[in-house]
C-alpha positions as CSV (number, residue, x, y, z in Angstrom):
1,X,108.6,93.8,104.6
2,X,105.9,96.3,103.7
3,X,107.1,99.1,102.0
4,X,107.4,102.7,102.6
5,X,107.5,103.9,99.4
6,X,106.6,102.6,96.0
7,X,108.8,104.2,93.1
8,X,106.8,102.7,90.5
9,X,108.8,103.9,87.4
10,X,112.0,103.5,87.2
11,X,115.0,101.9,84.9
12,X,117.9,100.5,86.9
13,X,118.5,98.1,84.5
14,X,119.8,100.4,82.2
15,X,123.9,100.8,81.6
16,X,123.9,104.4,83.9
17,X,124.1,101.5,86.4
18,X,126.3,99.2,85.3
19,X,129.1,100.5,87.9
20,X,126.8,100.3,91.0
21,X,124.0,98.9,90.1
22,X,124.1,96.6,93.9
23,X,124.6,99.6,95.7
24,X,122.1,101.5,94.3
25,X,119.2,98.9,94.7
26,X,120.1,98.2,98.3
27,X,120.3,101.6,99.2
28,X,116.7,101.6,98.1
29,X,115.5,98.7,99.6
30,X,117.6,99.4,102.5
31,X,115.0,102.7,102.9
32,X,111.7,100.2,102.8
33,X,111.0,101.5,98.8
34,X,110.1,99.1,96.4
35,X,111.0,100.1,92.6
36,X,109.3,98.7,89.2
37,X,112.3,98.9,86.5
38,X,109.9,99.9,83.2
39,X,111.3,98.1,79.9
40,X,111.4,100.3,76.7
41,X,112.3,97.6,74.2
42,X,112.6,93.5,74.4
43,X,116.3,93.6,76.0
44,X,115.4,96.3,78.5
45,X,112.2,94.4,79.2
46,X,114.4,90.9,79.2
47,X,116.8,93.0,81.8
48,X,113.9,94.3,84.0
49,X,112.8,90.5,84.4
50,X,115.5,89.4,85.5
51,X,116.2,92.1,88.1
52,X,112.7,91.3,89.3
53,X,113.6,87.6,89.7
54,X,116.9,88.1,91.5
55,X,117.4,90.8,93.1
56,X,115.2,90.0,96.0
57,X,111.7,91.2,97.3
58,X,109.9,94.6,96.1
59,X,111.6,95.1,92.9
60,X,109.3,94.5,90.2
61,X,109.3,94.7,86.1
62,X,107.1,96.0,83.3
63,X,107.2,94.9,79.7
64,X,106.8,96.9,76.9
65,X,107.8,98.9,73.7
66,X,108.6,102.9,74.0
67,X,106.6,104.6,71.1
68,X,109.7,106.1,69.6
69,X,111.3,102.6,68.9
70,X,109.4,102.4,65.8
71,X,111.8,104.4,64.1
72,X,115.2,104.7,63.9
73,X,115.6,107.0,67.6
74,X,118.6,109.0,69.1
75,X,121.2,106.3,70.5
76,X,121.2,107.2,74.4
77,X,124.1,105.2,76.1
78,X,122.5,105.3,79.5
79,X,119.8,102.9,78.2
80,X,121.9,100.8,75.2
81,X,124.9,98.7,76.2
82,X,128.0,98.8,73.9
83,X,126.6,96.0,71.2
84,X,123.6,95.6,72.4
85,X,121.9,96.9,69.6
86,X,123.8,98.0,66.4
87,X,123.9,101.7,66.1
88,X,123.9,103.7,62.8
89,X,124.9,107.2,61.4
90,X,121.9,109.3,61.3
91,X,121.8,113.2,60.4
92,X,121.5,114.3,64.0
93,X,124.1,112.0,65.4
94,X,124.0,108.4,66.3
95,X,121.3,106.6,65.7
96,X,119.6,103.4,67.6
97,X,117.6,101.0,64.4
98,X,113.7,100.6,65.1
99,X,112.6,97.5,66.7
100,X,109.8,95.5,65.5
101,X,107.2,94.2,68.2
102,X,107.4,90.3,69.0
103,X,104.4,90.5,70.7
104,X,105.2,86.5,71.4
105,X,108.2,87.3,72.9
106,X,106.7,89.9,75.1
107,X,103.9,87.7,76.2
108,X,106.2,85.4,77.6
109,X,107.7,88.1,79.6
110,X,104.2,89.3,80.2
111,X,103.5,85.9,81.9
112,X,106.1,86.3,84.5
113,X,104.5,86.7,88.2
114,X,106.6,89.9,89.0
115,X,105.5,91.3,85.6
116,X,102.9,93.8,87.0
117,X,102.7,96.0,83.8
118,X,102.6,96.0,80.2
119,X,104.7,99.3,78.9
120,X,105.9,101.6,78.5
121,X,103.9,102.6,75.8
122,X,101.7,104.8,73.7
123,X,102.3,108.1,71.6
124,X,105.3,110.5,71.6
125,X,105.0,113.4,68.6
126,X,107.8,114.8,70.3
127,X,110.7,113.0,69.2
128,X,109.6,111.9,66.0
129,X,107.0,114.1,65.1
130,X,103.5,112.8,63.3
131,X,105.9,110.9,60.8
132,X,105.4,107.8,62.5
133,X,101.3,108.2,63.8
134,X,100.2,104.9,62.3
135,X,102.7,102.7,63.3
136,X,103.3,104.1,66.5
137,X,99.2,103.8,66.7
138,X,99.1,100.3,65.6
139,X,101.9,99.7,67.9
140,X,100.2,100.9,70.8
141,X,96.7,98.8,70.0
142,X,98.9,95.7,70.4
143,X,100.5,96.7,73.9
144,X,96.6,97.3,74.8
145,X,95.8,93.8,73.2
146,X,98.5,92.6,74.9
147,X,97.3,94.0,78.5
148,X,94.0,92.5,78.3
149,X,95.1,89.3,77.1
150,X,97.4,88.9,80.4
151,X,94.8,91.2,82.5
152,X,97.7,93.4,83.6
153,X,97.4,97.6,84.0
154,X,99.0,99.7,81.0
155,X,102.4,101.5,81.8
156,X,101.6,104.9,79.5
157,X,104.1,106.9,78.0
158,X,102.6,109.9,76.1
159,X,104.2,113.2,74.9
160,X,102.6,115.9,73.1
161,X,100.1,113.4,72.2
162,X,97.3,113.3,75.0
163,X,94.2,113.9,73.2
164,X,95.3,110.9,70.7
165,X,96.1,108.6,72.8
166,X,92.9,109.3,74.6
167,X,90.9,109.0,71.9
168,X,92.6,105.3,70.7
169,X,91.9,104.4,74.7
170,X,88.0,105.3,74.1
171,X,87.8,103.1,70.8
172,X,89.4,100.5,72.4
173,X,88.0,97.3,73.5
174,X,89.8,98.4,77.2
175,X,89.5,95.6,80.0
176,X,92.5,97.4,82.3
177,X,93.1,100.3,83.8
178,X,96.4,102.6,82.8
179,X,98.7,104.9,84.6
180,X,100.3,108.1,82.6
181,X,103.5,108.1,83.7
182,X,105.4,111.6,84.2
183,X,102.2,113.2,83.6
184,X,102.9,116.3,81.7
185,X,99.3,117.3,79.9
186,X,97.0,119.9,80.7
187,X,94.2,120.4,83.8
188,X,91.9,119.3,80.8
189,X,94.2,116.4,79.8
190,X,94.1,115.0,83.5
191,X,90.4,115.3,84.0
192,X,89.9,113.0,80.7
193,X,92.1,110.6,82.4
194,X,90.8,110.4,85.6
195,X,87.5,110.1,84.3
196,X,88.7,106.9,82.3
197,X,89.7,105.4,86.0
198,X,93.4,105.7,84.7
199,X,96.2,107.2,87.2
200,X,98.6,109.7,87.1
201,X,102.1,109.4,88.5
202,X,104.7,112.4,88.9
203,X,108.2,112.4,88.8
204,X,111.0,115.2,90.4
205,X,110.4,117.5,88.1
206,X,107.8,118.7,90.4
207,X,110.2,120.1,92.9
208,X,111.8,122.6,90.6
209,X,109.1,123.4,88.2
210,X,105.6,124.6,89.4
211,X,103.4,123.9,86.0
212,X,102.3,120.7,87.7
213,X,100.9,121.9,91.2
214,X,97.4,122.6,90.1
215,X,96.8,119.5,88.6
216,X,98.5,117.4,91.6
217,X,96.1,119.5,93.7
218,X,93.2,119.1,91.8
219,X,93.2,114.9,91.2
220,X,92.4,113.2,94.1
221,X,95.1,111.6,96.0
222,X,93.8,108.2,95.6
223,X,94.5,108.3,91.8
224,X,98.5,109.9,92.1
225,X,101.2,107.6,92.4
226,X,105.3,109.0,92.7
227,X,107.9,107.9,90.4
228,X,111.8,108.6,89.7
229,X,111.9,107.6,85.8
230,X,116.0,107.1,86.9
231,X,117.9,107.7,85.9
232,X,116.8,110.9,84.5
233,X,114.9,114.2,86.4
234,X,116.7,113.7,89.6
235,X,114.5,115.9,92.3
236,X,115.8,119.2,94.2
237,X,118.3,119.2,95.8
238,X,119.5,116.3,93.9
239,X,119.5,117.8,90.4
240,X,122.5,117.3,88.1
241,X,123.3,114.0,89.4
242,X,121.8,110.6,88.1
243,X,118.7,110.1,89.7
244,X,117.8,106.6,91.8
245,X,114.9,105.1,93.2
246,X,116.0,106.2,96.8
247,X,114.9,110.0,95.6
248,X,111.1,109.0,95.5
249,X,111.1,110.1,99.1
250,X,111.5,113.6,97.7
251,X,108.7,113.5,95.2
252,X,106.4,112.2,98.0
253,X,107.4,114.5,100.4
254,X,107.0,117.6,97.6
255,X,103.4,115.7,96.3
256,X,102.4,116.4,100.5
257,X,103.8,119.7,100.1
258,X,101.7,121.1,97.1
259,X,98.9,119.7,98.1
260,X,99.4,120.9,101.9
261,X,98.7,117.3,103.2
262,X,100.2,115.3,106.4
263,X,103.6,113.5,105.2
264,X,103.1,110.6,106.4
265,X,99.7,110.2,105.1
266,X,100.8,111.0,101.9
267,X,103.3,108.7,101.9
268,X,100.8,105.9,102.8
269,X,98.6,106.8,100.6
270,X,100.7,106.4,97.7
271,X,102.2,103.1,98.4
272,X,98.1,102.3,98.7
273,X,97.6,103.7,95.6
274,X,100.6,101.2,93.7
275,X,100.0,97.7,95.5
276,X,96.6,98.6,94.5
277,X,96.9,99.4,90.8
278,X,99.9,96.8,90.5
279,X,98.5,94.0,92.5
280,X,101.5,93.6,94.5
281,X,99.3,93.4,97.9
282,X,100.3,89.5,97.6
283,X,104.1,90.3,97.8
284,X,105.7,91.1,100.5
């Protein structure tokens, strides 16, 4: 079945849906949208995997190391099962250990056909400041190694960090194209981008805050794609409850919106956009 909408960041296999996690997938797929669950560390990439291979057609994975796992990172217990990963006391509360990067392991996950990504990665000064620039650097040049090796798109995850990561992108040796997800840079930021060939995708923040209208107006629609990043940011008039991949209809609908478009070509559009960038014109 072709789809009619393409939520192409999301994390269902995180515990926020251990409870419902059935209902909330077919609820998606029942609505004709196809959902790639994002890994942040090996067992969340391991998870997304498997939720590719089993639960059925359009749901997709990505592999890949979040920049704050470097260090020791606030424990959140929507994305950590109980024992999972062993937690300890830190100074602001509870504390997840860092990971270090098999990057064997994840190019065996890599491999896998419904494996369309490698991320999410890159920089995040926000959470742990510049403490950790050059391993959260060097960590990055191997998911980039790592995504030309297998010839599959980045999965980009950068906070407060945009000119940095841009620059490391520039030096690179750079054989695939990337997507920023939840693009929050500047007009500046997103021209640098776009002029790389990379992609920028939005989330449902952009139906209650308006920083992001000029730049979803200004980059052509061809190089936009809509996300949920469940299960947090859930879109107007969802907000305050756990976000799912059935609420990328709203941050299509609100991408049409800003940019005063048709809906419907919008919406078509933007599934173009991620069977193009994912290769998933082969899946049906």
């Amino acid at each position: 079945m072709e789809p009619r909408y393409i939520d192409i960041h999301a994390h269902t296999q995180f515990p926020a849906y251990d409870a419902d996690r059935e209902l909330v997938m077919k609820r998606a797929q029942d609505a004709g949208i196809w959902m790639i669950n994002v890994g942040t560390a090996i067992e969340t990439s391991k998870s997304a995997v498997v939720l590719a291979e089993t639960k059925g057609d359009g749901v997709f994975a990505t592999v890949g190391m979040h920049p704050s796992r470097v260090a020791p990172s606030f424990f959140d217990s929507n994305e950590f099962r109980k024992g999972e990963k062993a937690v300890v006391s830190g100074d602001s509360g509870m504390m997840a250990p860092a990971e270090v990067f098999d990057y064997g392991e994840y190019k065996k996950l890599a491999l896998h056909p419904k494996t369309v990504a490698i991320g999410e990665c890159g920089l995040d000064f926000f959470r742990n400041g510049r403490d950790t620039e050059k391993e959260q650097t060097e960590l990055f040049a191997q998911h980039i190694a790592l995504a030309n090796e297998v010839g599959k798109p980045l999965m980009l995850h950068i906070r407060n960090a945009y000119k940095e990561a841009l620059a490391l992108l520039k030096s690179s040796p750079l054989a695939v194209r990337g997507n920023v997800h939840f693009f929050a840079g500047s007009l500046d930021d997103a021209r640098d981008f776009l002029d790389l060939g990379f992609t920028l995708s939005f989330t449902g923040v952009i139906t209650f805050a308006r920083n992001y209208d000029e730049i979803i107006r200004f980059a052509p629609l061809t190089s936009i794609m809509s996300e949920t990043d469940s299960p947090d940011v859930s879109p107007v008039p969802m907000r305050g409850r756990r976000n799912e991949p059935l609420f990328v209809r709203e941050v299509a609908k609100e991408i049409a919106r800003i940019r005063n478009g048709d809906v419907e070509t919008v919406q078509n559009t933007l599934v173009s956009n991620a069977k193009d960038f994912f290769s998933l014109a082969s899946f049906r």
